[in-house]
C-alpha positions in Angstrom: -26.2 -45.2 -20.2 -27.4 -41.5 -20.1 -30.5 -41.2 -18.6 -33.6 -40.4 -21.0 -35.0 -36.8 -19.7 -37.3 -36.2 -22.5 -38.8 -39.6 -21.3 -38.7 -38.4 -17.7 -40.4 -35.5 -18.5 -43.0 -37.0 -20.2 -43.8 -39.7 -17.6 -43.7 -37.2 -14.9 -46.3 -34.8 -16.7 -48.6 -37.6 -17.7 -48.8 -38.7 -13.8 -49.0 -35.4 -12.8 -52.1 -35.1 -15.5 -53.5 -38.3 -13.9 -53.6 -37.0 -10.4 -54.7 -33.3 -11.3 -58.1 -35.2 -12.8 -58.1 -37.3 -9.9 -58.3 -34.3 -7.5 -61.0 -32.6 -9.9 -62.9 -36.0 -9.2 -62.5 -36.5 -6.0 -63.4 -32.5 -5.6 -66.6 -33.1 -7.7 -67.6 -35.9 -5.3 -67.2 -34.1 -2.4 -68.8 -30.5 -3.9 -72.4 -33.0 -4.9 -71.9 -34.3 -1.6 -72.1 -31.1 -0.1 -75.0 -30.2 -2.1 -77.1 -32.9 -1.2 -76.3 -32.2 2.7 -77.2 -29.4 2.2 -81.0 -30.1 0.7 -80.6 -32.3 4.0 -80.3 -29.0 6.2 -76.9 -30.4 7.4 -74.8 -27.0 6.6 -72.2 -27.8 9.3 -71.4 -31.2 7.3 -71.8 -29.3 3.9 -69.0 -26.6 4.5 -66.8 -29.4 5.6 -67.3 -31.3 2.4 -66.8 -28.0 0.4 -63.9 -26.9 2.6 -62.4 -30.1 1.6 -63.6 -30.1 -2.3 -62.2 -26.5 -2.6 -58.6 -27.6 -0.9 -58.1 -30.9 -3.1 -58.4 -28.8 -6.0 -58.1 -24.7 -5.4 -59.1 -23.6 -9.1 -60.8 -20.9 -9.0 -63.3 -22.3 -11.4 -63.9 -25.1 -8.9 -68.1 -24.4 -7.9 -67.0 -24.5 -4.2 -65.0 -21.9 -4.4 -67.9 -19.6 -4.1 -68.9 -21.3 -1.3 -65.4 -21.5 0.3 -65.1 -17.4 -0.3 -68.0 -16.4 1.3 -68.3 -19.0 4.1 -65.0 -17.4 4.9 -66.4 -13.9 5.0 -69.2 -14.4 6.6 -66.8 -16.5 9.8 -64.0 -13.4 9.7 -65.8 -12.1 13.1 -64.3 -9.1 11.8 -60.9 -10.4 10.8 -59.5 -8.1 7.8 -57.2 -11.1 7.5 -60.1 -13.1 6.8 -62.3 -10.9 5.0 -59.5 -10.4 2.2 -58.6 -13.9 1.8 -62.3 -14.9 1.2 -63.3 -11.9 -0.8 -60.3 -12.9 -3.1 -61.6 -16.3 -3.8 -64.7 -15.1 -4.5 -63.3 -12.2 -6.8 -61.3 -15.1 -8.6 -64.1 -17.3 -8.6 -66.2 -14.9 -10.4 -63.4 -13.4 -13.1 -63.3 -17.4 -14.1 -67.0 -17.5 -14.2 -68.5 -14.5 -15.1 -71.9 -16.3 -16.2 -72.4 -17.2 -12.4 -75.2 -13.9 -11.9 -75.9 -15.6 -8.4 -72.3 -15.1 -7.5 -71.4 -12.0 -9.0 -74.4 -10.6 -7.9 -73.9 -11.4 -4.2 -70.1 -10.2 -4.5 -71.7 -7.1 -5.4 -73.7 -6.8 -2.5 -70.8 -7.1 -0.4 -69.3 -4.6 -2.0 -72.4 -2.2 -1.4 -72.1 -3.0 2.1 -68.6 -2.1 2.6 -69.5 1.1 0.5 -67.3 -0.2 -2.4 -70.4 0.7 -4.9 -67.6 1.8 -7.9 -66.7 -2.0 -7.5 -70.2 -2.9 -7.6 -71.3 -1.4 -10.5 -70.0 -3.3 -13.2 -70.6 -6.5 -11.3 -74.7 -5.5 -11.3 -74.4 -4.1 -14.5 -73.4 -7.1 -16.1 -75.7 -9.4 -14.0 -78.3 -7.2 -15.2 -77.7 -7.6 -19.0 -77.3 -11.5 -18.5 -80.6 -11.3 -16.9 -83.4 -8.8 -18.4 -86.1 -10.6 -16.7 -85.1 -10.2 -13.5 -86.1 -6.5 -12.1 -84.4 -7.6 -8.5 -81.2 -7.3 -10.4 -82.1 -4.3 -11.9 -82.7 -2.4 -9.2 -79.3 -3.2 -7.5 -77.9 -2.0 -10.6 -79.9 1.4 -10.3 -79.3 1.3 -6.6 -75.4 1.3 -7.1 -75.8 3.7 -9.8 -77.9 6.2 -7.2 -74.6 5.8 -4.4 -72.1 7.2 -7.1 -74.7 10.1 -7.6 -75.2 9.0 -11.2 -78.6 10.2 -11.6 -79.3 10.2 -15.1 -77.7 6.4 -15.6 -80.2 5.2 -12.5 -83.2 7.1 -14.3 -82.1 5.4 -17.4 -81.9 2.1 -15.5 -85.6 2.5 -14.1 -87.3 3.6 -17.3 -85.7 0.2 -18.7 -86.9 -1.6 -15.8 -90.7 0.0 -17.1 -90.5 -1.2 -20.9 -89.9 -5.0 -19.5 -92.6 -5.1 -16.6 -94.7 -2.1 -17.4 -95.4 1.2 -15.5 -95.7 0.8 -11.8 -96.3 3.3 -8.7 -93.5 2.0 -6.8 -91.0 2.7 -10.3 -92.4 6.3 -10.2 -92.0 6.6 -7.0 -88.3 5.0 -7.1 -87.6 8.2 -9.9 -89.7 10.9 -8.7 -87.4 10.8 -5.2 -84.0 10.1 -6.8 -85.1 13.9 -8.5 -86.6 15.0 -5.4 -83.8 13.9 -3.2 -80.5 13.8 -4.9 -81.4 16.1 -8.0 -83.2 18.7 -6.3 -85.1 18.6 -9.8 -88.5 19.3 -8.5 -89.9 19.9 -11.9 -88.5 17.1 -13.2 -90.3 15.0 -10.3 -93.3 16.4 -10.5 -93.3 15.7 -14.6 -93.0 11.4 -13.3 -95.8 11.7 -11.2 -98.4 13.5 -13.4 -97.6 11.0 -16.4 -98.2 7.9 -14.4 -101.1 9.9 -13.4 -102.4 10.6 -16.6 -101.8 7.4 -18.2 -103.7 5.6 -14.7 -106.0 8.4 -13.2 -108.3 6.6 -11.2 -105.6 4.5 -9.9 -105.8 5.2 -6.2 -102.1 3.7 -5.7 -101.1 6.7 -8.3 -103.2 9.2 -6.5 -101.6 8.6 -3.5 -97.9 9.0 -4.5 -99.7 12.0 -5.8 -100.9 13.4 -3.4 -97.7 12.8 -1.4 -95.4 14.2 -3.9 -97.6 17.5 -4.2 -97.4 17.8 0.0 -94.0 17.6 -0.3 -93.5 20.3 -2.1 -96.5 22.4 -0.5 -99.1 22.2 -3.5 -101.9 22.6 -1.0 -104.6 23.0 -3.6 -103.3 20.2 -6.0 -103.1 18.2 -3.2 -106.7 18.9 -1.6 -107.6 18.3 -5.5 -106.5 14.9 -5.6 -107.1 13.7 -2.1 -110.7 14.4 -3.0 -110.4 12.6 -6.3 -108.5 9.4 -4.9 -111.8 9.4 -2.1 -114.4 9.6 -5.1 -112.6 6.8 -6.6 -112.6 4.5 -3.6 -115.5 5.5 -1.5 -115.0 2.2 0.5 -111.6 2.3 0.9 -111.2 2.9 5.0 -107.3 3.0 4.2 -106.9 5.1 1.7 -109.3 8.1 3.5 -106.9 7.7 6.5 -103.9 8.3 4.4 -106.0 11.2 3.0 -106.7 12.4 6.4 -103.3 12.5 7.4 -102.0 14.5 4.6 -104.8 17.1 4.6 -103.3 17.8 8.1 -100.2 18.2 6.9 -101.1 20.2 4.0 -103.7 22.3 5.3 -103.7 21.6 9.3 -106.3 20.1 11.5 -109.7 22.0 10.3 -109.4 20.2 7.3 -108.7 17.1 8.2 -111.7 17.3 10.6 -113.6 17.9 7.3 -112.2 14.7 5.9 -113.5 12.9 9.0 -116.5 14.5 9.2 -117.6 13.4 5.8 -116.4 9.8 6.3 -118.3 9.9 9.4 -121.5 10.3 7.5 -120.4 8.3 4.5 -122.9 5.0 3.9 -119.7 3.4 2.4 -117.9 2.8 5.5 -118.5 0.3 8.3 -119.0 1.7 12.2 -115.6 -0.1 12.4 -114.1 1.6 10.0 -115.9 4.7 11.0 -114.1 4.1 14.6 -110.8 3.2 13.3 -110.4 6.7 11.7 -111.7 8.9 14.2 -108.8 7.1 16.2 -106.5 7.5 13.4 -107.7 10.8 13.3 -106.9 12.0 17.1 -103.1 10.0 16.3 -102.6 12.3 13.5 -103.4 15.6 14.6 -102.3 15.0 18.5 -104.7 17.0 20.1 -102.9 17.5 23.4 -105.7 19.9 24.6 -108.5 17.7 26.8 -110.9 20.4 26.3 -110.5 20.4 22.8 -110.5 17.0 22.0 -113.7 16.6 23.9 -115.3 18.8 21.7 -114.5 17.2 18.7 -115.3 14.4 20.3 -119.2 15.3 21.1 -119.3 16.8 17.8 -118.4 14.0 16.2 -121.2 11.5 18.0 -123.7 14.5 17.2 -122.9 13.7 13.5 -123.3 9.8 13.9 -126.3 10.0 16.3 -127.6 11.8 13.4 -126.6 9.1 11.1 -127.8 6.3 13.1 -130.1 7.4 15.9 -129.6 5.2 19.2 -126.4 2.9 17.9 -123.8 2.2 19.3 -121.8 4.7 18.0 -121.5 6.7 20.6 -119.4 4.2 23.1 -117.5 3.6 20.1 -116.1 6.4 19.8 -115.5 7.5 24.0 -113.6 4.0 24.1 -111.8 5.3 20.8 -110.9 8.0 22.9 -109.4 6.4 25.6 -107.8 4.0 23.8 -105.9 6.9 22.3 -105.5 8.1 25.9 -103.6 4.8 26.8 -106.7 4.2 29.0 -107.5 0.5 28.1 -109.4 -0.5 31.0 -112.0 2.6 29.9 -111.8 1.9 26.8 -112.9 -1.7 27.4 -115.8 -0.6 29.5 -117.2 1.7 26.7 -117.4 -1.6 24.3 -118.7 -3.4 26.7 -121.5 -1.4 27.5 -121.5 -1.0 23.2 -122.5 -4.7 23.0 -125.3 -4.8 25.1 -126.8 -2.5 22.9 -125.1 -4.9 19.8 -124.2 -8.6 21.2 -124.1 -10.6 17.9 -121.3 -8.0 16.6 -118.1 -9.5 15.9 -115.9 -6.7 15.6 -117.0 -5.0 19.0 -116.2 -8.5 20.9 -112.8 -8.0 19.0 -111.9 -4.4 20.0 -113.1 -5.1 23.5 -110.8 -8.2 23.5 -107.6 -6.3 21.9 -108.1 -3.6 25.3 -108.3 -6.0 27.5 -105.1 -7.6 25.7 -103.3 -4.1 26.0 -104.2 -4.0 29.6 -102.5 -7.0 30.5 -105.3 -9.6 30.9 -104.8 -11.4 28.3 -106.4 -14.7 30.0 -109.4 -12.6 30.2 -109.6 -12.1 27.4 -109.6 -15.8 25.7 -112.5 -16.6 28.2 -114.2 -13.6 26.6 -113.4 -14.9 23.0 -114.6 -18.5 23.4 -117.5 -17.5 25.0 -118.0 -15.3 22.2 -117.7 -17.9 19.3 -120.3 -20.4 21.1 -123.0 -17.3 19.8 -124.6 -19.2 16.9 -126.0 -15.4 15.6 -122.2 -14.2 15.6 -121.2 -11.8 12.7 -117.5 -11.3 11.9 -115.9 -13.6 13.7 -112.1 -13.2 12.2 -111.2 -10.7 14.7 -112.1 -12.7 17.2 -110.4 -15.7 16.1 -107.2 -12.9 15.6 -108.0 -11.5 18.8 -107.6 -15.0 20.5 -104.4 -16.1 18.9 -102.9 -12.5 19.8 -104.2 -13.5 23.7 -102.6 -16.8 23.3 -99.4 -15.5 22.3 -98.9 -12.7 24.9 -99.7 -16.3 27.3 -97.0 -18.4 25.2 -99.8 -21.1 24.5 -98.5 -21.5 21.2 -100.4 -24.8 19.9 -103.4 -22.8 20.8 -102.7 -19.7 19.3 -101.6 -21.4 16.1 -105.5 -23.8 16.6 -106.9 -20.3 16.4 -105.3 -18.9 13.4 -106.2 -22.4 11.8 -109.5 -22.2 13.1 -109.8 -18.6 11.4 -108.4 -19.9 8.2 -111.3 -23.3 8.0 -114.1 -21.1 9.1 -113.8 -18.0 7.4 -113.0 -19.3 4.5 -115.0 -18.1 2.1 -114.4 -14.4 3.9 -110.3 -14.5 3.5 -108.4 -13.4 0.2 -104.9 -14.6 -1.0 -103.2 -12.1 1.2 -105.9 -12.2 3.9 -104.6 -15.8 3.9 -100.8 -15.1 3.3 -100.5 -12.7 7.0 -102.6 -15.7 8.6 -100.7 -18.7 7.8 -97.5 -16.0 8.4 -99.0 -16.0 11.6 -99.3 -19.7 12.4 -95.2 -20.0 11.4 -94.8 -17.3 14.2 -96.4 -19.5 16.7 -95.3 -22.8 14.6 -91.4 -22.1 15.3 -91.7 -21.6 18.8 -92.7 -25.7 19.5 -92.3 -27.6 16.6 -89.0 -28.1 14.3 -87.5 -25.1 12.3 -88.3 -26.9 9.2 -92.5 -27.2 10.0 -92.3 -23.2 10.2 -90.2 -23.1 7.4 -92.5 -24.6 5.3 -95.7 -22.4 6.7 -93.6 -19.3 5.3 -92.8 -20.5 2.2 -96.6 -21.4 2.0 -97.2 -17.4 2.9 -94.8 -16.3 0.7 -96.1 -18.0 -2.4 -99.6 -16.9 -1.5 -98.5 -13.3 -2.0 -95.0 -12.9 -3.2 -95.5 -8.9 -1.5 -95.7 -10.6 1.6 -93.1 -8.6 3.3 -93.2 -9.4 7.2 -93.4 -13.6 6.0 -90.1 -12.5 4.7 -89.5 -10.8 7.2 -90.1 -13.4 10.0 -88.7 -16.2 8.0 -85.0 -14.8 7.7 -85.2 -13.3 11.4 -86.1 -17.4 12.3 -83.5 -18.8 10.6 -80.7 -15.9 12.1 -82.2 -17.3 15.6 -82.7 -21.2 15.1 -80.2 -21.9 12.5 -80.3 -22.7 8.8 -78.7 -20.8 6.0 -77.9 -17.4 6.4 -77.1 -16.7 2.8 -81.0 -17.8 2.3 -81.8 -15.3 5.1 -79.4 -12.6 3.7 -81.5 -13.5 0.2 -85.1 -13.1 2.4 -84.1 -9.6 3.9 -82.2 -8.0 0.9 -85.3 -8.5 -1.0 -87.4 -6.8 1.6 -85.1 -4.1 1.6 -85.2 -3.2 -1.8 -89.0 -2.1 -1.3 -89.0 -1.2 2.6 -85.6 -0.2 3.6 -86.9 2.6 5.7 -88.9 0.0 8.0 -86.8 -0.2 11.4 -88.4 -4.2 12.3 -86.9 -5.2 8.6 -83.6 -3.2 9.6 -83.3 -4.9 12.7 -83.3 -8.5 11.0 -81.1 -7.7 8.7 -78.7 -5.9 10.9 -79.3 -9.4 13.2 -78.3 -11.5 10.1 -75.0 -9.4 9.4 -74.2 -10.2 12.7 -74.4 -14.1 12.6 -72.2 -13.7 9.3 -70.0 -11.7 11.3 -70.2 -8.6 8.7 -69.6 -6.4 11.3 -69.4 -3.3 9.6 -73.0 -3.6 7.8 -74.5 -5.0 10.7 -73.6 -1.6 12.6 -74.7 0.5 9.6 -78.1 -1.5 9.4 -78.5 -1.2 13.5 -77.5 2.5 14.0 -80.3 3.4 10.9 -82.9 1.3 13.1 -82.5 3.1 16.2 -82.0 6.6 14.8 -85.2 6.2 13.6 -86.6 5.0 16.6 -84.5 7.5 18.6 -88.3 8.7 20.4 -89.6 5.5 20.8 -86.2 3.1 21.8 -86.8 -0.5 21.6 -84.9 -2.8 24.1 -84.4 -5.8 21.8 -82.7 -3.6 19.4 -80.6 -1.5 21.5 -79.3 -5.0 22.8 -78.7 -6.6 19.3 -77.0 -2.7 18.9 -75.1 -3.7 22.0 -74.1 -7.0 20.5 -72.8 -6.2 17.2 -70.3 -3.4 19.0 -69.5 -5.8 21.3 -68.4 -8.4 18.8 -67.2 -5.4 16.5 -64.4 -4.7 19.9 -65.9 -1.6 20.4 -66.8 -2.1 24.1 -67.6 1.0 25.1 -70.3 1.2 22.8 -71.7 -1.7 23.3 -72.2 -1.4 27.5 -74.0 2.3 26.6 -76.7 0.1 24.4 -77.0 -3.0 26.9 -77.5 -0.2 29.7 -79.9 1.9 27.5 -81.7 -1.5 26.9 -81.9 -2.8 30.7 -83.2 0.9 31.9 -86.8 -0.7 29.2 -86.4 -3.8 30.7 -85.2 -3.9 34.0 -85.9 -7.4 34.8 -84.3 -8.8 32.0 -81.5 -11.6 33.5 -79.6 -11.7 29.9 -79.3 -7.5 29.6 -78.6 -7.7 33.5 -75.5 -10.1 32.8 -74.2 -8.1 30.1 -73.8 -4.8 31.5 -72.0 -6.9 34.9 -70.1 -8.5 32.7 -69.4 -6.0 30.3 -69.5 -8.7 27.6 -72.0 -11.7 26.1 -72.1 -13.8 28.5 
């Protein structure tokens, strides 16, 4: 009897359609699996499980291959090999689901950091019209747009970016420098600025992008204009008359900037603190390398205050300003001191006497000085102290009591503190938090901080640079960074973390990029820890050579460091 192959055929397809949904089940059960190790903070044992969900059943539908593609990326350690086998799942997984923004999206950011922004485009492009509530998305999308030189699509982006969320300083800003910049379209530039200003002119924010825009191009009377206007509109704002300050010395040179200063020294809307801050500010602005000089302005500048306020303490104020700016803390310290005998009760002068003793390396000194301060039942403006304390604590590495300070601050100055005031300070407490108690405690502080003030950008910050350090997930770090970026990319602390994240991903080739922009902006003031994570990434990048230069560069800052010291012997990580 001849042998039924239609039969066969059949039989064999409908087992073969039973086990192909058995393998999408099992793969489903081990993808939720994942998941939920995952909420459990066990990421070793959720890329297992999705390894294993992704290689029962390799569709490229399948939700873990997302997972699968970029875990594989970010474990290359530079492999090309690698790189291209995970970027192609990823690519695949994204053609069969293009509604996944999350994925597409974060394909696209790859693709910006390996300077494939023509591949980019269309991926943020679509994200963006899937999502028009989302302006983070939008800004990639303008971002890419601004690498491929397509000026007039990114202006096009931002303006739509304005008609969902409204007219903003930092959008005008965004537009006025992609003319400035890459347009050389000064007139253009300057037209963005002066309609923000005219539709918010007694927005300070506005005045001061201004004000900066009209320096840039050498406006000199616009900008005196307007830096006199943006003063008028915030008499009280100690801030914004230092930024003020600043550019009327660039503008116009140091005469009048002194003018600026003289008139906020006389100003009743400033504090003596305040008063102090910006004739330091002042001194750091126009570097005034002439002793003779700068003792001048000095005296004139207590003649103005004695005026002011005859007998204060103004002027010790101001002589420990001065050697404070003179990198002579243990003056300095002696000039406040001899400012609160005059002025016990005040807060802020125990403070600024307590950060120069800090900077002069007594730090243990200075917590003696601080409690002693806040048993003074007549005590005014205690915050800095409490700051003051949990700085002093820090530098000791008494973390519990540096965080008890910061709490402290937070109970007793309550009513003092706003929403951001309280944001920084509980951003403060995960700093000390993480250093003694588990990840997840500080984890929880900077989420806290973060949802206090969304603009919290060192909570950010500190939180992905913790979890690059102590372990956790790096995409969620990669998430924390990229959205600093995208509002402080020039910041060389928030390059450094995200240079230190590419590196624990093993994206080489960004890390480098991120590193190199970091220190080249640092290039007169080198920092140690970053010429070592420099040193790292070429290291790990097989560019040797390289990386001994940075680890030597490093230990010539910090020559008693053990870890640089076994690098450079070693010429590798140890």
């Amino acid at each position: 009897m001849k042998p039924n192959f239609l039969l066969i055929l059949l039989l064999v397809t409908l087992g073969l359609g039973s086990a192909l949904a058995d393998n999408r089940a099992k793969s489903d059960y081990y993808f939720m699996e994942a998941m939920r190790q995952r909420t459990l903070d066990n990421d070793g044992d959720a890329e297992a499980l999705l390894a294993r969900a992704y290689e029962i059943n390799p569709d490229p539908a399948n939700p873990a291959a997302k997972f699968v593609g970029f875990s594989t990326i970010s474990n290359s350690r530079g492999d090309s090999a690698q790189i291209v086998k995970g970027l192609k799942i990823v690519e695949d997984y994204v053609a069969a689901n293009p509604d996944d923004t999350y994925a597409a999206v974060s394909l696209a950011d790859f693709y910006m950091q390996m300077q494939r922004y023509d591949e980019a485009l269309p991926l943020y492009a679509y994200a963006d019209s899937l999502n028009p509530s989302q302006p983070a998305i939008a800004l990639r999308h303008a971002r890419s747009l601004e690498y491929l030189r397509r000026i007039e699509d990114a202006l096009a982006v931002y303006r739509k970016i304005e008609t969902r969320i409204g007219r903003s300083t930092q959008l005008t800003f965004l537009k006025s420098n992609l003319l400035l910049n890459m347009a050389n379209d000064t007139v253009r530039a300057m037209e963005e600025v002066e309609s923000l200003l005219a539709a918010m002119p007694g927005d300070t924010e506005v005045l001061a992008l201004a004000i900066s825009a009209n320096t840039a191009i050498n406006q000199t009377d616009e900008a005196l204009r307007l830096i006199n206007m943006a003063i008028d509109a915030e008499p009280d704002n100690a801030p914004l008359r230092e930024y003020c300050i600043s550019q009327a010395a660039k503008v116009k040179g140091p005469e009048a900037a002194y003018e600026l200063l003289e008139a906020s020294l006389r100003s009743e809307e400033l504090s003596p603190e305040e008063k102090s801050y910006l004739f330091g500010q002042y001194f750091q602005t126009v570097k005034i390398d002439d002793d003779e000089q700068a003792q001048a302005i000095l005296s004139q500048a207590r003649t103005v205050l004695e005026e002011e306020v005859p007998g204060d303490t103004y002027p010790y104020i101001l002589q420990g300003v001065y050697h404070y700016m003179n990198r002579n803390f243990s003056a300095a310290a002696k000039e406040y001191e001899l400012a609160l005998k005059k002025d016990p009760d005040n807060g802020g002068l125990v403070a600024e006497m307590m950060r120069m003793i800090i900077l002069d390396e007594e730090p243990k000194r200075a917590i003696k000085m601080g409690l002693n301060a806040l048993q003074n039942p007549n005590l005014t403006d205690a915050q800095g102290v409490y700051r003051m304390m949990a700085g002093a604590y820090m530098n000791t590495e008494e973390y519990p009591e540096a965080a008890g300070a910061l709490q402290s601050l937070l109970t007793e100055c309550d009513d003092e503190l706003t929403d951001e005031d309280r944001s920084e300070i509980i951003c403060s407490i995960a700093d000390a938090e993480q250093n003694y108690l588990p990840v997840e405690k500080a984890a929880q502080r900077y989420e806290e901080a973060i949802a206090l003030d969304s603009l919290n950008y060192m909570a950010k910050n500190n939180y992905a640079y913790m979890i690059s350090e102590k372990g956790g997930d790096l995409n969620k770090a990669e998430e924390l960074i990229n959205e600093v970026l995208e509002f402080e990319g020039r910041n060389p602390v928030y390059l450094d973390t995200a240079a230190w994240i590419a590196f624990k991903q093993g994206k080489y080739g960004p890390a480098m990029g991120y590193i190199e922009e970091a220190l080249l902006m640092l290039r007169d003031e080198p920092n140690s820890e970053y010429l070592r994570h420099a040193g790292d990434i070429y290291y790990r990048a097989g560019m040797t050579d390289k990386a001994l230069e940075n680890w030597q560069k490093a230990l010539e800052l910090e020559p008693d460091s053990k870890e640089l010291k076994e690098r450079v012997e070693l010429k590798k990580i140890p």
